[in-house]
C-alpha positions as CSV (number, residue, x, y, z in Angstrom):
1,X,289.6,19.8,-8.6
2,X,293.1,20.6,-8.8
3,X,295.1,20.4,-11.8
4,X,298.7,19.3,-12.4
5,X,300.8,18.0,-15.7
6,X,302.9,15.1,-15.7
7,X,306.1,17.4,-17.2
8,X,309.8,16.1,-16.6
9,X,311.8,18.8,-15.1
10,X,313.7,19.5,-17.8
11,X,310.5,19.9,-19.9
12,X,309.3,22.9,-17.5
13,X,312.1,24.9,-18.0
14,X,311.6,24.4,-21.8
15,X,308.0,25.1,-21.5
16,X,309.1,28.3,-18.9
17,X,311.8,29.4,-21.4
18,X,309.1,29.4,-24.4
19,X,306.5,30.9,-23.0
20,X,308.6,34.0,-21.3
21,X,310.9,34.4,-24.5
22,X,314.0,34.0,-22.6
23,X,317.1,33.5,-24.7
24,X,318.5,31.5,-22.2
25,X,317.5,29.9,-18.6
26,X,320.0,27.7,-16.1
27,X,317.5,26.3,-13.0
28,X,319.4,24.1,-10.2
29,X,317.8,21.0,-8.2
30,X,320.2,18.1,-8.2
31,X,322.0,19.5,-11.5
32,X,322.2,22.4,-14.2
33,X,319.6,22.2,-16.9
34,X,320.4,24.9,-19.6
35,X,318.0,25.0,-22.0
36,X,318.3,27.7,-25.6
37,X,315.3,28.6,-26.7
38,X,315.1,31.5,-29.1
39,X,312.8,35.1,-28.3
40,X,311.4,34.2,-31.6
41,X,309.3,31.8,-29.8
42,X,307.5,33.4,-27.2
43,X,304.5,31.2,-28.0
44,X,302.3,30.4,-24.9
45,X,301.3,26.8,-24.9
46,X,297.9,25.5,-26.1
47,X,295.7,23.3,-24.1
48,X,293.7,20.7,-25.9
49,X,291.9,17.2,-25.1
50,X,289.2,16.5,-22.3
51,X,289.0,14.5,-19.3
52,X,292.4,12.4,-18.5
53,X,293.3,12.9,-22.2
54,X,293.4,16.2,-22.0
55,X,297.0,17.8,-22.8
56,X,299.5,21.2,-23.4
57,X,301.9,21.8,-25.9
58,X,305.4,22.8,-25.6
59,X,306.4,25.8,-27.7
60,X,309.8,25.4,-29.2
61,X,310.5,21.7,-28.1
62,X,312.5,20.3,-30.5
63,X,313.7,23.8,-32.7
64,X,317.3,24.5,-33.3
65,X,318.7,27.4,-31.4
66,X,318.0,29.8,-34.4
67,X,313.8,29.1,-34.2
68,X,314.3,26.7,-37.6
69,X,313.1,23.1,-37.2
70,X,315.8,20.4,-36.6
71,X,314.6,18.0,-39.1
72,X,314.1,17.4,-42.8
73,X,311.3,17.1,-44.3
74,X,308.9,14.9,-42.2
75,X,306.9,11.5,-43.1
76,X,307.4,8.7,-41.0
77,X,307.1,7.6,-37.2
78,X,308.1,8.4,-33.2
79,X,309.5,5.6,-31.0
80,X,311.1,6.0,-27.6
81,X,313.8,4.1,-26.4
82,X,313.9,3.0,-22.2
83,X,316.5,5.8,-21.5
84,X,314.0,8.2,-23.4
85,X,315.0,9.3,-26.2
86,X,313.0,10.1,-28.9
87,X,313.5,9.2,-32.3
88,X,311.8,10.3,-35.5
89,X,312.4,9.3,-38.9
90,X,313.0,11.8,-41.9
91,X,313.7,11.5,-45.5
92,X,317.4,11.8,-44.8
93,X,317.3,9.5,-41.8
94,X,316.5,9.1,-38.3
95,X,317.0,11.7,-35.6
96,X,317.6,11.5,-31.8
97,X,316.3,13.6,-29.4
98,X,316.5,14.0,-25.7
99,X,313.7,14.4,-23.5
100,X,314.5,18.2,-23.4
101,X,314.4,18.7,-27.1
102,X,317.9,18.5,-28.6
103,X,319.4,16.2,-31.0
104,X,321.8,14.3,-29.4
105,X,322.4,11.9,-32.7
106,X,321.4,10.6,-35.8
107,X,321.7,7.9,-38.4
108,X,321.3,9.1,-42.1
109,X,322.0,8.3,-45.4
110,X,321.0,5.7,-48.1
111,X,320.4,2.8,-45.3
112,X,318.1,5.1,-43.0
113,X,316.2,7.5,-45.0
114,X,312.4,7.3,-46.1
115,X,311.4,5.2,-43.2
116,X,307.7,5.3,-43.1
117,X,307.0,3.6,-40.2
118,X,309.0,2.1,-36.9
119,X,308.3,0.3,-33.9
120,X,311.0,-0.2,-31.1
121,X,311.5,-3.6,-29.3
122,X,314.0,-4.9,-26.2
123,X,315.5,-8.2,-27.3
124,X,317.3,-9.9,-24.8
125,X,318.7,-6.4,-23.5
126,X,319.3,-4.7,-26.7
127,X,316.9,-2.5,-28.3
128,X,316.0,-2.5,-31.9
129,X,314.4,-0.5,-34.4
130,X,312.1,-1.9,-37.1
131,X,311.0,0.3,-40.1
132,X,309.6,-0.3,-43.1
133,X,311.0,2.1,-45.8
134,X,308.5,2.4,-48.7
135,X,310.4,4.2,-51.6
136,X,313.5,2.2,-50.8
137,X,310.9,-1.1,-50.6
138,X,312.2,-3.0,-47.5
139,X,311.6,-3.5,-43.7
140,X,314.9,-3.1,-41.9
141,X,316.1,-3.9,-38.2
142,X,318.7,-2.4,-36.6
143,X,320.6,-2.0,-33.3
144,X,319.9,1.1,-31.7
145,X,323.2,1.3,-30.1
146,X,325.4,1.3,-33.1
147,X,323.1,1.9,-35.7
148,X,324.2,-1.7,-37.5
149,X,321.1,-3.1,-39.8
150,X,321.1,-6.9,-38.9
151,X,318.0,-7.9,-41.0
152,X,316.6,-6.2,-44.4
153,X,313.1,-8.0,-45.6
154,X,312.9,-7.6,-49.4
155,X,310.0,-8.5,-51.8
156,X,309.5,-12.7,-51.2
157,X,309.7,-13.8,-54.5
158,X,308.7,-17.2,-53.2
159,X,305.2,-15.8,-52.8
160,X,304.8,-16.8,-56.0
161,X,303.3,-13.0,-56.4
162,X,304.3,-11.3,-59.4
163,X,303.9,-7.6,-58.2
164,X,305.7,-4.8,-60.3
165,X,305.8,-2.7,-57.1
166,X,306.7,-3.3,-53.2
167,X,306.3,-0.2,-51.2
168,X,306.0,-1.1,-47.1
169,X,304.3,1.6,-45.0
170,X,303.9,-0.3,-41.9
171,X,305.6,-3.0,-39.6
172,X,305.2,-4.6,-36.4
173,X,306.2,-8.0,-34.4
174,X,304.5,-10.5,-32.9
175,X,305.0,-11.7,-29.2
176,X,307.2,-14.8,-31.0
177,X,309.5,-12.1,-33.2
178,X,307.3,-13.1,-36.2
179,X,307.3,-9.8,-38.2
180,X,304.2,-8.4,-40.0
181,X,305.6,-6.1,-43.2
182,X,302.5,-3.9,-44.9
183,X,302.6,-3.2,-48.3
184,X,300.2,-0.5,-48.3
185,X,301.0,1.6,-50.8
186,X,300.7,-1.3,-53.3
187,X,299.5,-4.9,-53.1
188,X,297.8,-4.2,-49.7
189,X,299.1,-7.7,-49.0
190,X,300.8,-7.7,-45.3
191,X,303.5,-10.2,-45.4
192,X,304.7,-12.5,-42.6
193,X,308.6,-13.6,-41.9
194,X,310.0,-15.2,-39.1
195,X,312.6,-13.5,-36.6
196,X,315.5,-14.2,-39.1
197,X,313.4,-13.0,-42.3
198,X,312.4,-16.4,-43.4
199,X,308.9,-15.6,-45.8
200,X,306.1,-17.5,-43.9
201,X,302.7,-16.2,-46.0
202,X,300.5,-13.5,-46.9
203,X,297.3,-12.2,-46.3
204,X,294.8,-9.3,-47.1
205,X,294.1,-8.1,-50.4
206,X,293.0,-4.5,-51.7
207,X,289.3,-3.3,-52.7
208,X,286.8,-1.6,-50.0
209,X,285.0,-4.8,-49.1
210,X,285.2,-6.0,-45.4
211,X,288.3,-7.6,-45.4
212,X,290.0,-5.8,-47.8
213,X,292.2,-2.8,-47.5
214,X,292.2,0.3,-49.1
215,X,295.9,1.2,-48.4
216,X,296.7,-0.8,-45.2
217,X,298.8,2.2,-44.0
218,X,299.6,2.1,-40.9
219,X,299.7,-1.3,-37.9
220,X,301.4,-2.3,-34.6
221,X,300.5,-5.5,-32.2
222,X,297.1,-4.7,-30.0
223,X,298.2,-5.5,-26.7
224,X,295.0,-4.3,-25.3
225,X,293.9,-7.8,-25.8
226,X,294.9,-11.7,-24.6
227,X,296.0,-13.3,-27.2
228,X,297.0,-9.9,-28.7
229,X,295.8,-8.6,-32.1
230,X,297.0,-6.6,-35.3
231,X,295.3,-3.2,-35.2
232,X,295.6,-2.5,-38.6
233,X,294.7,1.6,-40.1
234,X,292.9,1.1,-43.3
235,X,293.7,4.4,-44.1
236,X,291.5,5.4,-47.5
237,X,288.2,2.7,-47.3
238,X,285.7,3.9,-48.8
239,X,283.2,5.4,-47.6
240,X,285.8,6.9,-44.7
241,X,288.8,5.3,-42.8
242,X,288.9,2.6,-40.3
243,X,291.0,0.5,-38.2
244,X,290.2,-3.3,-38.2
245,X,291.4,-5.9,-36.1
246,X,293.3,-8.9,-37.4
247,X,294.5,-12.2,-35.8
248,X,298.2,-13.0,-36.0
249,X,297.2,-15.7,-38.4
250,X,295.6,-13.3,-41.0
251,X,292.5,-13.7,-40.2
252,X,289.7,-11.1,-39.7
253,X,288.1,-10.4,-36.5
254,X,286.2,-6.8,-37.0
255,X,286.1,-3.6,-37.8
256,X,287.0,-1.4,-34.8
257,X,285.9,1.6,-35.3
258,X,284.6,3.5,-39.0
259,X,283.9,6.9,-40.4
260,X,287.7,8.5,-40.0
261,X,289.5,10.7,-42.3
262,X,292.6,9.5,-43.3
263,X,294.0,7.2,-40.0
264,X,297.8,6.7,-40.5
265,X,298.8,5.1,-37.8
266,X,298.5,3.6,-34.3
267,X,300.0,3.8,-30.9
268,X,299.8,1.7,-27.6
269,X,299.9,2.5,-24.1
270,X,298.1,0.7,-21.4
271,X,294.3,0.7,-22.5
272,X,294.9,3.7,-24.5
273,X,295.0,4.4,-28.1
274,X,296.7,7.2,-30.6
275,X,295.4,7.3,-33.6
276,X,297.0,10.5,-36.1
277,X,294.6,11.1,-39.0
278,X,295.7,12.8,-41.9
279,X,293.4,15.3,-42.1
280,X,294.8,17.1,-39.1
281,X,294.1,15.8,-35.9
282,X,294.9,13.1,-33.4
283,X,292.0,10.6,-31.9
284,X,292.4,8.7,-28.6
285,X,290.4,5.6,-28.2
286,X,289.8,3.6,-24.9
287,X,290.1,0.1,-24.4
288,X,286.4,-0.4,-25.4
289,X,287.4,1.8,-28.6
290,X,285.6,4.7,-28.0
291,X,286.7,8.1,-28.7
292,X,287.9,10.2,-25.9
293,X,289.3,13.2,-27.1
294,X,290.3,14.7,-30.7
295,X,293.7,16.3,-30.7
296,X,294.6,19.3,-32.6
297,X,292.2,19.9,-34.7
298,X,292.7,21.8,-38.2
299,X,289.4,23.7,-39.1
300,X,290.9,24.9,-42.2
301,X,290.6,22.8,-45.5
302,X,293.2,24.2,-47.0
303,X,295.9,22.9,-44.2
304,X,294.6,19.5,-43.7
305,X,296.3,16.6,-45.4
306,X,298.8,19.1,-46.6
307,X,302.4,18.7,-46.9
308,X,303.7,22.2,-47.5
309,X,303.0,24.0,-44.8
310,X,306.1,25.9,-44.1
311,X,307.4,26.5,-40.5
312,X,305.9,30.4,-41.0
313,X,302.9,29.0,-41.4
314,X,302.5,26.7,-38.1
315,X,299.6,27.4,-35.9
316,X,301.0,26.1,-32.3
317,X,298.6,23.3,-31.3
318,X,297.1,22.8,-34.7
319,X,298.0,20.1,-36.7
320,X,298.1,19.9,-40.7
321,X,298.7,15.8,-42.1
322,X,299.3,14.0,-38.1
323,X,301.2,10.9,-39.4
324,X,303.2,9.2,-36.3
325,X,302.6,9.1,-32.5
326,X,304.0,7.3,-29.3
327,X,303.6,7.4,-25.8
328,X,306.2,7.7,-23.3
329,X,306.3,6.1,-19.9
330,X,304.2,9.7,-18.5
331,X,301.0,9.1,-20.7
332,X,302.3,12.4,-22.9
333,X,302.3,12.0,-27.0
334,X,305.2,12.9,-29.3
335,X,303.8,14.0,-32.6
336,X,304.6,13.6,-36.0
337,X,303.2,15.9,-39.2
338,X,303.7,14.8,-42.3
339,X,305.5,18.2,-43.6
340,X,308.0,19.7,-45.7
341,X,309.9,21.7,-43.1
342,X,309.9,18.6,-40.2
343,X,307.4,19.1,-37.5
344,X,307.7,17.0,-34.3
345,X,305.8,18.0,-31.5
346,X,305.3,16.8,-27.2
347,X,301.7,16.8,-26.1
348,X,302.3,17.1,-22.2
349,X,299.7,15.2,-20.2
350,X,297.8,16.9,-17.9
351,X,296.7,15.0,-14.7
352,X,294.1,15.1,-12.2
C-alpha cells in the first residue's frame, strides 16, 4: 500500500523548511516559493488519524518569522474562502492567511473582534462572512472583499422575550438565506431572520431534556442530507455532549450521536464530519455518524479545556480546548484551539 499526502506545493516546502530547521528555503517549478521558517522550529511533523482520516501536521505553519504565533488570543472559528485563504477570528479581529502560512490581511477592531463562530457563503459571486460575536451580542455579515458589514442581527425585541442577556455562539444559513443565530451562552433559544434580518421565530429552550439545550454552542447546515438539516453541538448536556439534528423549521429530528466531552463545533465536507471537542481533541464522523478517527488527543487533564497554555507549552500534534475546524477543497483540517497565545493549526490529509 503506498502512501501519499494530499499537500499543496507550497505547503511541502513549509513542512521541508520545519522539519530540517532551515532559516530560509527558495524551491523553483513554475515560480519561486520562499518560505521563513525559524531554526527554533525544527519540529518533525506528527502523524495522527486512521484509515482515509488519517493526517500530518505542519510544524511552524502559520508562526511569525520570529517562532511567536501570528494571532491574539484565540476563541472563535476557520473558514476558507474559493481562492484559499484561510481566515480565523481572534479577539482583536479576523486574520487572513495564505495557504503557505502568512498573513496576508486582516480586519480588526471594535466591528470584528470576539467572533465566536463564522461560516463563509458565495452570493451571487461575492463571498461573505457570517459570525456571530457573543460578548459584543450580534450576528454580523460582511463582504469579504472590502471588509464592509452589510447586516448586524441584534436581540428581536419583537420576540416578545424579555431576556437580560444575548450572547450568540453560533450561526449558519439556510439554502433560502434564512439565517439561524444561537444564543448559546444564554437563552439557548436559536433565532431565525430572513436574508435582510427581518425576525421570523424562535425555537429551543435550555435544560438537559431531549430537546433542550445545554449551551447550544456550536451549528452549521447538514448538507449530508436532502432536505438538509441543522446539526446542532449541544455542547454541556448532561450526562456528556451531543450533537442533535434539527429541521429548518425548529423541529427535532434526533440525537446524532451522545457521550462527548465538550463538542464546540461542526464542519462539513462531502460525507464527512469535524467535530473539535473541548477537551482536546477533534472527532470525524461519517455520513452514517460514526466515528472514524479521534484527532489530537490530550492525555493530560491538566491541558484539556484549558485556555492558558502558552506557546512554550505546545506539544506539536496535541491539542488543549479544539474550538473551530474547516475543510479545504484537499480533505485537510485547519484547526482552531481555544488559547491565550493564538493557536491555528493544518492537519494535512494523507491519501491512499
Amino acid at each position: 500500500m503506498k502512501w501519499q499526502s494530499a499537500l499543496p506545493f507550497s505547503l511541502w516546502i513549509a513542512l521541508a523548511s520545519s522539519v530540517l530547521g532551515v532559516a530560509q528555503e527558495s524551491v523553483s517549478s513554475s515560480a519561486t516559493v520562499t518560505v521563513v521558517v525559524p531554526s527554533a522550529q525544527a519540529v518533525k511533523p506528527v502523524r495522527m488519524g486512521c484509515g482515509i482520516m488519517t493526517f500530518d501536521t505542519v510544524p511552524g505553519w502559520g508562526l511569525r518569522p520570529d517562532g511567536k504565533s501570528s494571532l491574539p488570543s484565540t476563541h472563535g472559528s476557520v473558514v476558507i474562502d474559493k481562492a484559499g485563504n484561510i481566515y480565523t477570528s481572534t479577539s482583536e479581529g479576523v486574520f487572513v492567511f495564505s495557504p503557505d502560512g502568512k498573513v496576508i490581511h486582516n480586519y480588526l477592531g471594535k466591528d470584528y473582534s470576539n467572533i465566536h463562530d463564522m461560516e463563509i457563503r458565495d452570493e451571487n459571486g461575492t463571498e461573505f462572512i457570517y459570525g456571530a460575536r457573543n460578548n459584543d451580542a450580534e450576528g454580523i455579515k460582511f463582504n469579504i472583499a472590502n471588509g464592509e458589514i452589510v447586516l448586524r442581527l441584534k436581540f428581536p425585541e419583537e420576540s416578545g422575550l424579555k431576556l437580560t442577556k444575548f450572547n450568540p455562539t453560533a450561526i449558519t444559513i439556510a439554502p433560502n438565506g434564512d439565517i439561524y443565530l444561537a444564543d448559546g451562552y444564554a437563552s439557548n433559544h436559536i433565532f431565525v431572520y430572513d436574508k435582510n434580518g427581518k425576525y421570523l421565530k424562535y425555537f429551543g429552550e435550555k435544560g438537559n431534556e431531549l430537546k433542550q439545550f445545554n449551551t447550544c454552542h456550536g451549528m452549521t447546515l447538514d448538507t449530508r442530507y436532502d432536505p438538509p438539516r441543522l446539526l446542532i453541538c449541544d455542547r454541556n448536556h448532561q450526562p456528556k455532549g451531543r450533537l442533535v439534528h434539527y429541521t429548518l423549521e425548529g423541529e427535532f429530528i434526533e440525537e446524532v450521536v451522545t457521550g462527548l466531552g465538550n463538542p464546540t463545533s461542526v464542519a462539513i465536507q462531502g460525507d464527512y464530519v469535524s467535530v473539535p471537542d473541548l477537551m482536546g481533541r477533534v472527532v470525524i464522523l461519517d455520513k452514517e455518524n460514526v466515528i472514524m478517527a479521534v484527532l489530537g488527543h490530550n492525555a493530560d487533564p491538566a491541558q484539556r479545556r484549558n485556555f492558558n497554555v502558552p506557546q512554550e507549552k505546545w506539544i506539536e500534534g496535541i491539542f488543549s480546548g479544539t474550538h473551530g475546524s474547516y475543510w479545504d477543497k484537499d480533505g485537510n483540517l485547519y484547526i482552531q484551539d481555544w488559547n491565550v497565545s493564538g493557536r491555528i493549526m493544518i492537519l494535512v490529509r494523507v491519501k491512499q
